[in-house]
VOBA-1610 file (N, C-alpha, C; in pm, whole numbers, padded with zeros to 5 digits, always signed):
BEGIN
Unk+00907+00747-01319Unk+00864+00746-01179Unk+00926+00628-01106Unk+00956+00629-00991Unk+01022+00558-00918Unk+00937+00547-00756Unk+00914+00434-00749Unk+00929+00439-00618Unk+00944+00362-00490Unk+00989+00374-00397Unk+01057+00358-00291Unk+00952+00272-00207Unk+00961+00124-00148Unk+00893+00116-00027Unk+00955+00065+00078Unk+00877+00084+00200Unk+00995+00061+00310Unk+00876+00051+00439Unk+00941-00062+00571Unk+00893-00028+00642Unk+00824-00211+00692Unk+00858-00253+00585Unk+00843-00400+00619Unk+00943-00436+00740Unk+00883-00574+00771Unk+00938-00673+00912Unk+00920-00758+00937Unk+00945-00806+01074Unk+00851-00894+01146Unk+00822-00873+01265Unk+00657-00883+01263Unk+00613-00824+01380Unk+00493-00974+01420Unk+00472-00931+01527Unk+00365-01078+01601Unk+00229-00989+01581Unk+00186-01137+01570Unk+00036-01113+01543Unk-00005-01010+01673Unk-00125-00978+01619Unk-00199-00818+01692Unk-00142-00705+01715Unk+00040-00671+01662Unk+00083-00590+01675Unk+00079-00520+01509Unk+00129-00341+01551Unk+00108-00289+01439Unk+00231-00266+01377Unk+00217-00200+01224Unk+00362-00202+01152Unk+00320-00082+01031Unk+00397-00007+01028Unk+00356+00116+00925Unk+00419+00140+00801Unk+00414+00100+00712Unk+00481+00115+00546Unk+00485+00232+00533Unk+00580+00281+00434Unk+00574+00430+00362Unk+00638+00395+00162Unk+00611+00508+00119Unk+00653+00463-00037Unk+00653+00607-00042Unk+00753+00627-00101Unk+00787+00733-00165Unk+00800+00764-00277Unk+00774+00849-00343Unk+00759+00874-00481Unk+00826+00970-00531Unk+00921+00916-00663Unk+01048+01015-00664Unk+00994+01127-00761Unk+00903+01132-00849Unk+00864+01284-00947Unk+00802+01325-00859Unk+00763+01465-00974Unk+00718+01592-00877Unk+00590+01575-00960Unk+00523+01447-00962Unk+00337+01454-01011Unk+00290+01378-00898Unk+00341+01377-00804Unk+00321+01285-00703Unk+00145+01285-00665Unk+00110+01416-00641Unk-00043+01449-00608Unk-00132+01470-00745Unk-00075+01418-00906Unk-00152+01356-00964Unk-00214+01223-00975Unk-00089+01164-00906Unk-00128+01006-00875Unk-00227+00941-00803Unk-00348+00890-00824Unk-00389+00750-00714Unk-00280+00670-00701Unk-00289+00672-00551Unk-00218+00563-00546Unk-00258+00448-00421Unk-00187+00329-00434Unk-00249+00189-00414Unk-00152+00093-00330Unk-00139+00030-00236Unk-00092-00080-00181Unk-00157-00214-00236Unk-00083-00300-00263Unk-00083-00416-00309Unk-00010-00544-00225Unk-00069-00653-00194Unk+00024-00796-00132Unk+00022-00891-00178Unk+00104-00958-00235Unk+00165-01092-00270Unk+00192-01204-00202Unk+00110-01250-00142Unk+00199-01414-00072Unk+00241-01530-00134Unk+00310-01606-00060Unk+00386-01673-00164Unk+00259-01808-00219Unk+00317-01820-00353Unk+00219-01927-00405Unk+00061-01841-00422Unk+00058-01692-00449Unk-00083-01666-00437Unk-00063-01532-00550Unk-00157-01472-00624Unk-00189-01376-00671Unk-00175-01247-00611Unk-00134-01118-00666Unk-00101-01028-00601Unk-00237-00947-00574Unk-00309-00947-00475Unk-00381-00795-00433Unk-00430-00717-00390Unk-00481-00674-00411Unk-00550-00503-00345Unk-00527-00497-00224Unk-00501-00417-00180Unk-00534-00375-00030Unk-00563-00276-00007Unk-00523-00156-00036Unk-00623-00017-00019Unk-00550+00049-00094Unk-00615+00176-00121Unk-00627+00271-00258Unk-00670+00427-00142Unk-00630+00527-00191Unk-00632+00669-00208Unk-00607+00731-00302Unk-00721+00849-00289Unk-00721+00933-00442Unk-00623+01038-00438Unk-00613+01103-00565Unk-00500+01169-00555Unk-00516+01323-00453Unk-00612+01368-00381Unk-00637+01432-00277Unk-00574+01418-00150Unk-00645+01274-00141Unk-00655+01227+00002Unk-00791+01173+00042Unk-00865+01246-00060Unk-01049+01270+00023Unk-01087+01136+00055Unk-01043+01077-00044Unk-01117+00918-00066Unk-01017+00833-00047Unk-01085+00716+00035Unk-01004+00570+00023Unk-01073+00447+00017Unk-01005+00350-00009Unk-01117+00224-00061Unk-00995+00118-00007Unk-01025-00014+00086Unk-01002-00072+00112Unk-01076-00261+00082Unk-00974-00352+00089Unk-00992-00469+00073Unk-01122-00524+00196Unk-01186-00573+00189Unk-01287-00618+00320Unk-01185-00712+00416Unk-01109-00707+00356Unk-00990-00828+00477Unk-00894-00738+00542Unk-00851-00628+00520Unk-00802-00499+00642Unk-00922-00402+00617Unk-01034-00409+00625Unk-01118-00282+00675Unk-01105-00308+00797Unk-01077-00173+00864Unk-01091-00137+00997Unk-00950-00160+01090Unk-00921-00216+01014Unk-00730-00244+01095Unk-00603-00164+01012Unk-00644-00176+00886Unk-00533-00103+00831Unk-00566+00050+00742Unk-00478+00168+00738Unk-00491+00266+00720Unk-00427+00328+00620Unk-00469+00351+00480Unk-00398+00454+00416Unk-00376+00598+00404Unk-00303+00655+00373Unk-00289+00848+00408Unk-00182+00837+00309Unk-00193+00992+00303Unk-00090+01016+00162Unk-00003+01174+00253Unk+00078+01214+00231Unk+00163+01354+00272Unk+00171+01402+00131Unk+00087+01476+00017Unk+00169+01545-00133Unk+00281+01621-00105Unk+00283+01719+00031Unk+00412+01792-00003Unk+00542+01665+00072Unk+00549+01607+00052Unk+00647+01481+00087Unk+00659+01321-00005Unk+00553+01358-00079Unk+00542+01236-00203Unk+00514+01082-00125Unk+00484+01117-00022Unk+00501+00996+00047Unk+00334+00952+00034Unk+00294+00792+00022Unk+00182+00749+00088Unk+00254+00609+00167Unk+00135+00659+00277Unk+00141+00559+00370Unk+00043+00427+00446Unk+00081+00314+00516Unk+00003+00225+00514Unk+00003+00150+00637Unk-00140+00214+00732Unk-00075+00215+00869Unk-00167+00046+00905Unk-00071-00053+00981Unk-00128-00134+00955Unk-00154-00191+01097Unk-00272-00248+01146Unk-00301-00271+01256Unk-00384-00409+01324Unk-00316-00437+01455Unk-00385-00576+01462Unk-00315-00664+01366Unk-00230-00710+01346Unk-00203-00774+01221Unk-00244-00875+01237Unk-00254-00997+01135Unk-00290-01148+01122Unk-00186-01214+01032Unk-00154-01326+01099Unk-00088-01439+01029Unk-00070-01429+00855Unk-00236-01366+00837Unk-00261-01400+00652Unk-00233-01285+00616Unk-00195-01180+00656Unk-00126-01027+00652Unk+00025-01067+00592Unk+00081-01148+00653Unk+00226-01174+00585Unk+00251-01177+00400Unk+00305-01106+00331Unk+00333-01123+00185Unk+00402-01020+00207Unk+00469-00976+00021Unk+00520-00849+00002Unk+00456-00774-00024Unk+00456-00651+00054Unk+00372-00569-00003Unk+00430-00404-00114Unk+00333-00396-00210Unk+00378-00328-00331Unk+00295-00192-00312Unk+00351-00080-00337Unk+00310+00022-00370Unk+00284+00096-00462Unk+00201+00123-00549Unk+00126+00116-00685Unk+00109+00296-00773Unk+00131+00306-00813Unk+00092+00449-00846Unk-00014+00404-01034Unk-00095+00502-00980Unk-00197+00510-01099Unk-00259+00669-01161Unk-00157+00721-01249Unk-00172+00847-01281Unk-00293+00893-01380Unk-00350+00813-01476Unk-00495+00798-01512Unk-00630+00806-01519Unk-00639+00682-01422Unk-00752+00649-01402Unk-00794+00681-01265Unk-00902+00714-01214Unk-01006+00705-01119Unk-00957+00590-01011Unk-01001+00596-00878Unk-00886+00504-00743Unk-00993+00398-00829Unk-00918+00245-00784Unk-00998+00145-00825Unk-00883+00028-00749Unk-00929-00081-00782Unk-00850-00183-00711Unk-00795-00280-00788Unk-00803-00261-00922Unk-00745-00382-00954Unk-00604-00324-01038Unk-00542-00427-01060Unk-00383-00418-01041Unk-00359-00335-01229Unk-00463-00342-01310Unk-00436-00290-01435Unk-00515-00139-01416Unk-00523-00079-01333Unk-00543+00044-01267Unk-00405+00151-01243Unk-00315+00057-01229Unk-00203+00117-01163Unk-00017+00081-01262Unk-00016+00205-01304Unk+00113+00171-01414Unk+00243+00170-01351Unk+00265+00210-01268Unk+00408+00250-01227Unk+00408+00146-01103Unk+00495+00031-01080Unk+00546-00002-00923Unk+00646-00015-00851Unk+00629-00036-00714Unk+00763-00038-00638Unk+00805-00163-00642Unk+00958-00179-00522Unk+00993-00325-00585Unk+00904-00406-00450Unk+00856-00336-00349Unk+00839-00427-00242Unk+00901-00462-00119Unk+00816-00426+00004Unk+00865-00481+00133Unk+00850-00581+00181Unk+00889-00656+00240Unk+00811-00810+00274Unk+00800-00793+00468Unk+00685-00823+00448Unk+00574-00822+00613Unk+00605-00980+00599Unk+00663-00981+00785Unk+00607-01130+00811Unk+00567-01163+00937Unk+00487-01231+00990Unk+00386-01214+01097Unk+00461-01317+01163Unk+00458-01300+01254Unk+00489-01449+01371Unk+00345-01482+01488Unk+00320-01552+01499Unk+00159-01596+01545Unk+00206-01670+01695
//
């Protein structure tokens, strides 16, 4: 499995910015899959999760309500609509696939990753 992310920048604070990851097999809609961020000097994580449906999503309490995940199966794509941004929004962000287990948030949930976009905020 491979996959693709894209969609990073730099954008100013309170404006929005939309990731996509693409996923190169055809189990794409067996996967949960997961966004992940890295800043520098910091631990990589969570940021929101969708099940392999769509039905369900689970987000970090630090983008509830600003940022958005959605998935397309016939396009392999999930996406990560991000809004209002903040200064502490800036890292790389990783796109996670977890063919397994149940959506969850932590980073040994998710086997397969991308290499990463890097978001950077200007304030």
């Amino acid at each position: 499995v491979q996959l693709q992310a894209s969609g990073g920048g730099l954008v100013q604070a309170g404006d929005s910015l939309r990731l996509s990851c693409t996923h190169s097999g055809r189990t794409f809609s067996s996967h949960v899959m997961g966004w992940f961020r890295q800043a520098p000097g910091k631990e990589r994580e969570f940021v929101a999760g969708i099940s392999r449906s769509g039905g369900n999503t689970y987000y970090a309490d630090s983008v509830k309500g600003r940022f958005t995940i959605s998935r397309d199966n016939a396009l392999n794509t999930v996406y990560l609509q991000m809004n209002s941004v903040k200064p502490e929004d800036a890292a790389v962000y990783y796109c996670a696939a977890n063919r397994y287990r149940d959506l969850g948030s932590s980073i040994f949930d998710y086997n397969d990753w991308g290499q990463g976009t890097l978001v950077t905020v200007s304030s």
